[in-house]
Every structure is written in structure tokens, then in C-alpha cells.
N, C-alpha and C positions, 0 to 999 in steps of 0.2 A: 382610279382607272376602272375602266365597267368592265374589263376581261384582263385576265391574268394571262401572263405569257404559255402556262403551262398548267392543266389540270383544274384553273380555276373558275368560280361561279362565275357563268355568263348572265351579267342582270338581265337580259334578253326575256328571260324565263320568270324575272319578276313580273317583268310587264307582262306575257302570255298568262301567268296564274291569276294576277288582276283582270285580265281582261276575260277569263272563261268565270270566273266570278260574277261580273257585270252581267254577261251575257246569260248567267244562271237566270239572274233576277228579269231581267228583259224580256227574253227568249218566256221562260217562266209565265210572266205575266200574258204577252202576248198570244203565247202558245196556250195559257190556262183559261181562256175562256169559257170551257165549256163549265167548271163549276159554278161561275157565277151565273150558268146560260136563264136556267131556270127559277132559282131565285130572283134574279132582274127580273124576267119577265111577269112571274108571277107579282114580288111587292111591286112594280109599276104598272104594271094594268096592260104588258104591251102582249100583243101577240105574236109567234113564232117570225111569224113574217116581216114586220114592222123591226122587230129586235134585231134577224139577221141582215135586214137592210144598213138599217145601226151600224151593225159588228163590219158589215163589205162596207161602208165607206170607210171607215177605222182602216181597215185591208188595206185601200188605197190610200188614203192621206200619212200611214204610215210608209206605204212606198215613195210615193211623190217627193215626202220628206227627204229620202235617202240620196239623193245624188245631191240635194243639198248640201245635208250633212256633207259628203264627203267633198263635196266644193270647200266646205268651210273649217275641214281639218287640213285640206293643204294650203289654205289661206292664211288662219286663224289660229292651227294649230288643235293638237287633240284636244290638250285641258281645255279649252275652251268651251269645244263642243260637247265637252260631258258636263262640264258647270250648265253650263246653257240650257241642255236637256233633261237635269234634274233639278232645278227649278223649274221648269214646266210640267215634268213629271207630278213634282208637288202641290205645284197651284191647280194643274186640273183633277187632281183626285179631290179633291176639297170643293172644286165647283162639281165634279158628277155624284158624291154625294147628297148635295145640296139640291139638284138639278130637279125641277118640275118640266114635266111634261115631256114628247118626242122631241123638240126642238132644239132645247137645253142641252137633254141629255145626248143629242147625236153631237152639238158644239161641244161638249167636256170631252165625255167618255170615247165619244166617234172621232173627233177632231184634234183636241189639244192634246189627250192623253196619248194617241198615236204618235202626234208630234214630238211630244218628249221621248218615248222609247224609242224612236227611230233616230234620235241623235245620240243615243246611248248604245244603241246596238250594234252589232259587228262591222257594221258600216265604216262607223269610226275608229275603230279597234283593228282593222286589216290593214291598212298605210304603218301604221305606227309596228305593226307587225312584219309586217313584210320586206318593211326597212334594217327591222335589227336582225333579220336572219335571211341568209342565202344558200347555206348545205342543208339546213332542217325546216325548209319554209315552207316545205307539205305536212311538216309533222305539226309544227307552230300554229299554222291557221288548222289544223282538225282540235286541237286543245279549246277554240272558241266552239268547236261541233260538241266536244265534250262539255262544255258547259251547258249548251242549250240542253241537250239530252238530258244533264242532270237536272236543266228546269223541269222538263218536260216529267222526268220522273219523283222532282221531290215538291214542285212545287203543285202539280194537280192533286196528290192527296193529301198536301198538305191544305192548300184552299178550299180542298172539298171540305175535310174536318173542323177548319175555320168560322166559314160559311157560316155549317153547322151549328156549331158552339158559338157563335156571335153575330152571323148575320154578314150579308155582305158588304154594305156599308164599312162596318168597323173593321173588317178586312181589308178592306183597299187603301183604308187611311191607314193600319199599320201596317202594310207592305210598302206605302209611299215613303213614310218614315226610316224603315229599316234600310229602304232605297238609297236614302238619301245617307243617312249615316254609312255607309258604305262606299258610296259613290265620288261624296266630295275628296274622300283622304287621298284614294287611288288617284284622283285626277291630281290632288295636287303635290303627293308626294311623288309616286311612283312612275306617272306615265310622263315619258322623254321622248322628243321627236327628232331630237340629234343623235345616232345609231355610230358605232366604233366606223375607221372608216373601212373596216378589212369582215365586217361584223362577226359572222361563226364561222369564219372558215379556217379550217387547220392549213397550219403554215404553208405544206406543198402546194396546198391549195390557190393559195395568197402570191405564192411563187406563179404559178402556172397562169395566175388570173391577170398579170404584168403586162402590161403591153411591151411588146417588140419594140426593138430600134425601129423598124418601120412599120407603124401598125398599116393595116390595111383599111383602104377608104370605105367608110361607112355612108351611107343616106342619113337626111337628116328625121330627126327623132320625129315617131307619129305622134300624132295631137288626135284629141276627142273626136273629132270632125273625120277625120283618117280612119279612125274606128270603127267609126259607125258604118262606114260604107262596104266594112269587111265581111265573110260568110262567118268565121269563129266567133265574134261579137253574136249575132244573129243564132247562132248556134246554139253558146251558153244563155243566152234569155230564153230562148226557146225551153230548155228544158230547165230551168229556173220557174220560168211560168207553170211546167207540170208540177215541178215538186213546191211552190207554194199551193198552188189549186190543190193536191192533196194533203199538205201538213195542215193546212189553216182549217183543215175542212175536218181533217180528225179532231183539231183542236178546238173547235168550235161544235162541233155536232157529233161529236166520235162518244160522248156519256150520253146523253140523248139518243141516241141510236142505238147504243146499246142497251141502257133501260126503255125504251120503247118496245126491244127484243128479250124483255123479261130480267133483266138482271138489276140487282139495287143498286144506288149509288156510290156502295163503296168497292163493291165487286167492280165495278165500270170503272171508277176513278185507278182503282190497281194495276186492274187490263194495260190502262192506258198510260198509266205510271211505268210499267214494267215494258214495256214500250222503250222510254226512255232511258230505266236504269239497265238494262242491256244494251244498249247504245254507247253507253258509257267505256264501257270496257272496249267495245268493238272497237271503238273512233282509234282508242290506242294502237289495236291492231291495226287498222288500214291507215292511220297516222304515219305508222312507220313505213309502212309497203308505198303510201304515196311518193316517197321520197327514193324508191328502187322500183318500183313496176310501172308501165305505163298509167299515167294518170287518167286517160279518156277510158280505158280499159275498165277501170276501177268504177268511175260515175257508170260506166253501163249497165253496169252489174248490179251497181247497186239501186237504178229506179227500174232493171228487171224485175228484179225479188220484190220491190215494193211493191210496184203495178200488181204482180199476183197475190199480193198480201191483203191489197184494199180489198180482191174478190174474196180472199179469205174469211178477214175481219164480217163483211159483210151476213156472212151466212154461218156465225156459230152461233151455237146451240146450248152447250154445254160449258162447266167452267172449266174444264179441262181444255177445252177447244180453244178456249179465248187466250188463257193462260199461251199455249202456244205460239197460237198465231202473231200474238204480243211479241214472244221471246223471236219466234223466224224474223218477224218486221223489226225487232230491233236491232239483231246484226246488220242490220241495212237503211235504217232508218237515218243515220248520221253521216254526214259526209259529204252529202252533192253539192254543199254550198263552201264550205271547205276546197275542194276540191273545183270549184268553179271559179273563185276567186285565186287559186295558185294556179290553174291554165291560163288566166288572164294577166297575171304577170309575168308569164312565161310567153306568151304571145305577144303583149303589146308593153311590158317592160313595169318596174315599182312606180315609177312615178305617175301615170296615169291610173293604178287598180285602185284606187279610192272613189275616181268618181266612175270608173265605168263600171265597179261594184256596184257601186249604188246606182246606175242606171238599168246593168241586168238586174239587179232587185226590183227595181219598179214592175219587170214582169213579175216575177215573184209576187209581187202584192196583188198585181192585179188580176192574178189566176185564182189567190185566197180570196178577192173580193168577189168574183163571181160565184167560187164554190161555195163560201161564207151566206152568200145571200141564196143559192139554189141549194144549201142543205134545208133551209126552211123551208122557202118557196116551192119546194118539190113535194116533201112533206105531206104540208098543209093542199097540196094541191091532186096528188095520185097516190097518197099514204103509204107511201114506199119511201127506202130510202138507197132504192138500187139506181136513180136515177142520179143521182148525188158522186155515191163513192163507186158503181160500176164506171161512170165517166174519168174517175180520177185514174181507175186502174188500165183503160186505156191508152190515157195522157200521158202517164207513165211509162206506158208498153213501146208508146213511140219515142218518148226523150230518150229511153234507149236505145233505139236503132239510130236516132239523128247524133246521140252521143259517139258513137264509135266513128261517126267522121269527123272527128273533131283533129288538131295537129295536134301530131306527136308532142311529147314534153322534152323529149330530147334527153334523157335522163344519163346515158349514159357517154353523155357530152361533160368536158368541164363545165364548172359553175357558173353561170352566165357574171357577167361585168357587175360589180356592187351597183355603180351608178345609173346603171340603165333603167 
């Protein structure tokens, strides 16, 4: 039985701990760019420019990936698509090591590597999420935000130290490694895409959720196609596009920017790490509140605070200052994707949030591919790097104000229908 009648473990939350796990490592790697930014460039001979072209198509071909993926978790099923994508995980770390020249290395590490984390990534992990929880499924999907953040926080200094101590190469082979040792068991022990049929809900709940002797007549269920033509679709890409164009951008160019502004590498990689591990705790907190306060309410707030965090980060000085700005940006730093994808099942119902996740991700990526390649190119081109993260702080300033028209979530409605 996967739920007890009374007081018992919901396996629900095996699959949410596996998958904020996954998403450490993914999230992690993708989000950890920037230690490897300067080592690459430097052992491959490439320049600033040339490397962040690299990294933005990576950007996009890990977006592009994602409405894949999630085509092919409601096809194919999840295990599938995380088998699938840690064996390509594996095979292109092993060709970007190997990789001679720009050409090579933008097919491994720009291409096939993106492709594997993107069918490992929350993409795949939100359907199979959102099916076994319906009273806690704002809290559920922030457990995947809480994984990323703790990429974000354990995995940049740990890569940085890495790096260090062995070079980047032998770092990415034993991250694909530990990848994969972790990856294959979850896919095939733990993750189930058949969900109870009543899944979290407490009994009155379950009671209340019954249809009437006479239900009332519904329209028939929207399709993909129906989506897209809607303002709320349009909405959350839109500020999915901000908050990729600024995570990608920190995470690519945020130690670079920093040590450009005087400070070492390990000082940089902390900043940015504690970033992340304050995020961790936060997600908890807005975890919960996502599931009692209006959910548009909460995404506003939270790429407010960012928007003015990027002008922050920008102009410290001191390590106290950085220290800061870190800690303000990480109560807010986690959550709009969380929260993007539970107004999207609230909007257009479980069954479609997998692929239209993965298609407002496509903005997402394609905002980190611009910022990704204009942290360099700005750079190398006006030696500033106000040009880069002042533009994200904008970006940001408005996904909040386009946030707050988003529809209600209806929160203090009964629980929408399991099978919707």
C-alpha cells in the first residue's frame, strides 16, 4: 500500500527526496559553471568570448531538450528518461574530455552534455511529482528548488576545490561517475508514475473531492495547442526567460565578476555558494506558504528582491558586502521555477505540466543563452560588467510586475479533482 489509512509514510516523499537529490547534481553542474569557466579557457587556448558562446548554446540545447524530455516522460515514462539521460550524461563527459579544438568541444560539452542534464532535470521530475501530491504540491515541487540551491551551494565550492586539486578534466569524470551511481538506483527502484488514486489528501478532503449525483458539465480538457494561445502561458515564459537570463548568468560569470572586482577564488565561489545555502532553508519557508498565500504573489516578490540583488552583487566592494548581498539574494533566490510550474497545473491541470514545463523552460534557457554569451561578450568588449548583470536586474524588475497578473491559484478553493 503506498499510503497508510492513518498517520502513515506517504512514499510520495520518497520520490520528492530522490528527486531534490538528482536535481542537486544537475542543477549543480549546470548552475556550476563558472569554476570550470576559467580553467577551460585557459588549458584550451579559448577566449572569454568564444567559451561563453560554447556555454549559450549549451543554454539553449539544454532548453530545446526540455519539452522533449517531458514529451517523453508522459510517453515513455520517467525511468526511462533518466536512464536515457545518464547515459548521455556519461558518454559526453568522456568525449569533452577528450575533445580537441572549438568544434568538438561545443558537440560534447555545449551539446550532448546539455542534453543529458536536461532529461535528468526537474523537467522530468515535475509530472511524476505533481501526480502523487495534490494538498502539498506547492510544497513538493519547492523540495526540487531546495535541491538546486543546495547545488548551487555545495556543488560550486566544492568544484572550485576540485578543479584545484586535480584539474578540470578529472572533475567532470568523477562527477559523471557519482552521477550515474546515484541516478540509475532512483530511476529504477524508487521513481513510480502510478500515484494512489486519492494521492495526499486527507479523507474530508477525498470526501469533498466526489463528484455529485449530478456533476456539472465541464468543457473538454485543453491540449498543448489550447495553451499556447492563452495570456498565463505567455506570462510564466516570460518571467522564466528573466530568471534564467539571470541564474545562468550568475552561474556562469558571477566568480569571474567577482574576481575581476578583486576578490580570490575562494572568497567568490563562498559568496556564491552561500547564495545557494540560504536558499535552502528559505525554499522551506516559502514551500509552505506556497500552498496557503497566493502563489503569483509570492513569484513577485521573489524576482523583486532579486532584480535589486543583481544591482547589488554588482557593486560590492568589501567581503562583508558580498557576504550580504549573497545572504538577501538567497532568501529569494529559489522558488520561481517551483512556483511556475505549480501555477501551471493550477491553470491548465497535471496532465499537460510536463510538457508545457518544459516548453516555458525553453525560455528559461534561452534568456541564460543570451546572458551566458553577453557576460563575455560585454566584457571583453566595454570592460564592464554592468552591462551583463545591470540588464538582468531590469529583467527581473519587470517579471515582477508581469507576475502579479498572473490567475489566482484559487488557494482557498477545495482541492482541484486528482485527475484533472
Amino acid at each position: 500500500m503506498d499510503k497508510q489509512e492513518s498517520g502513515g509514510w506517504y512514499f510520495g516523499w520518497n520520490i520528492v527526496g530522490a528527486a531534490a537529490v538528482l536535481t542537486l547534481l544537475t542543477v549543480g553542474l549546470r548552475m556550476g559553471i563558472g569554476p570550470f569557466f576559467l580553467p577551460m579557457a585557459d588549458g584550451l587556448g579559448f577566449s572569454r568570448s568564444l567559451l561563453s558562446g560554447i556555454v549559450a548554446v549549451g543554454m539553449l540545447c539544454y532548453g530545446l531538450a526540455m519539452p522533449l524530455a517531458g514529451y517523453l516522460v508522459s510517453t515513455r515514462g520517467t525511468r526511462f528518461v533518466l536512464l536515457t539521460g545518464t547515459a548521455i550524461v556519461v558518454a559526453s563527459s568522456l568525449w569533452t574530455v577528450f575533445a580537441r579544438g572549438p568544434i568538438e568541444f561545443l558537440l560534447s560539452f555545449g551539446v550532448a552534455l546539455s542534453v543529458g542534464l536536461a532529461f535528468t532535470s526537474p523537467v522530468a521530475l515535475t509530472p511524476v511529482i505533481s501526480r502523487w501530491f495534490t494538498r502539498q504540491r506547492g510544497m513538493a515541487l519547492f523540495f526540487l528548488s531546495t535541491g538546486s540551491m543546495a547545488g548551487i551551494a555545495l556543488m560550486t565550492p566544492t568544484l572550485t576545490f576540485a578543479i584545484a586539486a586535480v584539474g578540470w578534466k578529472e572533475t567532470l569524470l568523477a562527477f559523471s561517475v557519482l552521477f550515474a551511481l546515484l541516478t540509475v538506483p532512483v530511476a529504477l527502484f524508487i521513481m513510480r508514475d502510478s500515484a494512489p488514486e486519492h494521492t495526499d489528501l486527507l479523507p474530508h478532503q477525498i470526501m469533498d473531492a466526489k463528484p455529485s449525483a449530478k456533476p456539472a458539465a465541464r468543457g473538454p480538457a485543453p491540449n498543448v495547442r489550447d495553451a499556447l494561445r492563452t495570456l498565463p502561458f505567455w506570462q510564466v515564459a516570460l518571467g522564466l526567460f528573466a530568471c534564467g537570463y539571470s541564474m545562468n548568468l550568475l552561474g556562469t560569470h558571477g566568480m569571474p565578476m567577482l574576481m575581476d572586482h578583486g576578490f580570490d577564488a575562494t572568497t567568490s565561489s563562498l559568496g556564491i555558494g552561500l547564495i545557494g545555502l540560504v536558499a535552502i532553508f528559505s525554499t522551506l519557508v516559502l514551500g509552505r506558504m506556497s500552498d496557503q498565500v497566493e502563489r503569483r504573489n509570492i513569484l513577485a516578490a521573489i524576482y523583486l528582491v532579486r532584480g535589486l540583488g543583481f544591482f547589488a552583487l554588482v557593486m560590492v566592494g568589501a567581503h562583508w558586502e558580498l557576504y550580504a548581498a549573497a545572504t538577501i539574494g538567497g532568501i529569494v533566490w529559489a522558488g520561481s521555477i517551483a512556483l511556475s510550474s505549480a501555477i501551471l497545473a493550477d491553470v491548465y491541470g497535471i496532465r499537460l505540466v510536463g510538457v508545457l514545463y518544459g516548453l516555458t523552460y525553453l525560455g528559461h534557457q534561452v534568456g541564460g543563452m543570451i546572458s551566458s554569451w553577453l557576460g563575455g561578450w560585454a566584457f571583453d568588449t566595454f570592460h564592464t560588467h554592468w552591462v551583463a548583470f545591470g540588464s538582468a536586474g531590469v529583467l527581473l524588475l519587470l517579471a515582477a510586475a508581469i507576475s502579479l497578473r498572473l490567475p489566482g491559484s484559487g488557494l482557498a478553493r477545495a482541492p482541484a479533482a486528482v485527475g484533472r
